[in-house]
N, C-alpha and C positions, 0 to 999 in steps of 0.2 A: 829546645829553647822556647819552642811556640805554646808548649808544657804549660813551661813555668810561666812565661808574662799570662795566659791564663790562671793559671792559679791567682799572682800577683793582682790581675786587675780584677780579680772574682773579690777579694778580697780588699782591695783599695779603692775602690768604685768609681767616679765618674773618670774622673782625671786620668787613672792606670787603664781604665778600662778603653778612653779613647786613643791612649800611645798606644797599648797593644792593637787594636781594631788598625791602629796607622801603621805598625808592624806587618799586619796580617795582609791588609792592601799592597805593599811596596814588596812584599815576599809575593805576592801572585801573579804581578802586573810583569808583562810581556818583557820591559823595559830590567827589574831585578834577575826574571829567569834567565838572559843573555848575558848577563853576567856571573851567573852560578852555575850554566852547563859544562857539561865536559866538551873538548874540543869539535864534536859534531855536531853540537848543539839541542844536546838530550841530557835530561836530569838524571843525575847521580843517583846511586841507591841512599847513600846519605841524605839528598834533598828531600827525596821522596820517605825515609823517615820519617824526617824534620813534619815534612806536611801530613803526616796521619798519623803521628802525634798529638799535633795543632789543631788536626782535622776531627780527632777523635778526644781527646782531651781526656778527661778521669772518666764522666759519665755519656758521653755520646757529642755528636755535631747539636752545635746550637742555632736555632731559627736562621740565621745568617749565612751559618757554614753550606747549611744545606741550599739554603736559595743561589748562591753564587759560587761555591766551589763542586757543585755535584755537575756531570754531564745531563743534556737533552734526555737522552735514553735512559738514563736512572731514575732521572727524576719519571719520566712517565712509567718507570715499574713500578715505584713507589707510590705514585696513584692510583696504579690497577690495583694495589693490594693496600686499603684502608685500615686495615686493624692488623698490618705487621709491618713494624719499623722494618723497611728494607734497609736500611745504612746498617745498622746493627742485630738483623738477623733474630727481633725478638720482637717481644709485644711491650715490655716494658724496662725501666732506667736500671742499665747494671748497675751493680756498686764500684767496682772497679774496672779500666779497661788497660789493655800492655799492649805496642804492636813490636810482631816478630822483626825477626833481618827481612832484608828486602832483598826481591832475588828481581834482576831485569835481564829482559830479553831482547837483547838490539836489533835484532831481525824482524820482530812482531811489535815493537816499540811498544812494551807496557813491559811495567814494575808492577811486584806485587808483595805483599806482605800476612802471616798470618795475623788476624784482631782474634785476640783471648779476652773474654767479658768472665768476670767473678758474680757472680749472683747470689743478694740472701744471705742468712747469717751463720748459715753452714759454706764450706767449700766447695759451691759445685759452678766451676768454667763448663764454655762452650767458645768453641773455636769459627771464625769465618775466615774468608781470603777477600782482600781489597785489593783495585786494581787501579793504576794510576797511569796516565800515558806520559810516554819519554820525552813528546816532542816538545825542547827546551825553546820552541816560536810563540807557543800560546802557554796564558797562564794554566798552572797545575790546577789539574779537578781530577775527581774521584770519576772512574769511569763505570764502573762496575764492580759488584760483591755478590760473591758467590757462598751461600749461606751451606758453612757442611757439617757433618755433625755433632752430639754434643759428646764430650768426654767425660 
């Protein structure tokens, strides 16, 4: 869903673009997650689709995504390393991006998913793993990605 109002407000501009932004905000905030966890109060493998979907969009996280949905720790890997997108595992915009099923793990409280990026105007994918924490208290951020190899 978080997809499509992207696409939608890429495409309808100011107007679509602040309902989704007001989508994306009510979908993170502490107050939404408590109402979408499963009864222990950890995010679904569904939500955590939904969010790196929304998170990851057709071509990557936009300026915003990255400042307020990425964890402390991501974000300072992504500063040690200047000339490689840590979020997507590359140096420059795929053309297309798919995220896998979500697989979680209740005991280590992280969800995670494979990111398949399309690159170029041949067929050639490279695969990563995104990691997402369970706990349905704080809003959902990306907690880490583990860049592995290409196919």
């Amino acid at each position: 869903m978080l997809r499509t109002l992207r696409r939608s407000a890429a495409l309808a501009g100011g107007c679509a673009a602040a309902l989704g932004l007001g989508l994306i905000l009510a979908a993170g905030s502490p107050a939404a997650a408590s109402a979408q966890t499963d009864p222990n109060n950890r995010y679904t493998a569904e939500e955590i689709h939904h969010f790196l979907e929304g998170f990851y969009g057709n071509h990557g996280p936009t300026a915003w995504e990255r400042k307020h949905l990425v964890s402390a720790q991501l974000k300072e890997k992504a500063a040690q390393n200047p000339d490689f997108d840590v979020l997507l595992c590359a140096q420059n915009t795929p053309r297309d991006i798919e995220v896998g099923e979500v697989t979680t793990a209740q005991s280590a409280r992280v969800g995670w998913a494979t990111i398949t990026t399309t690159w170029g105007g041949e067929p050639r994918t490279a695969s990563f793993t995104a990691y997402v924490d369970l706990d349905g208290s704080k809003p959902m951020k990306l907690l880490d990605v583990y860049c592995g190899a290409e196919d």
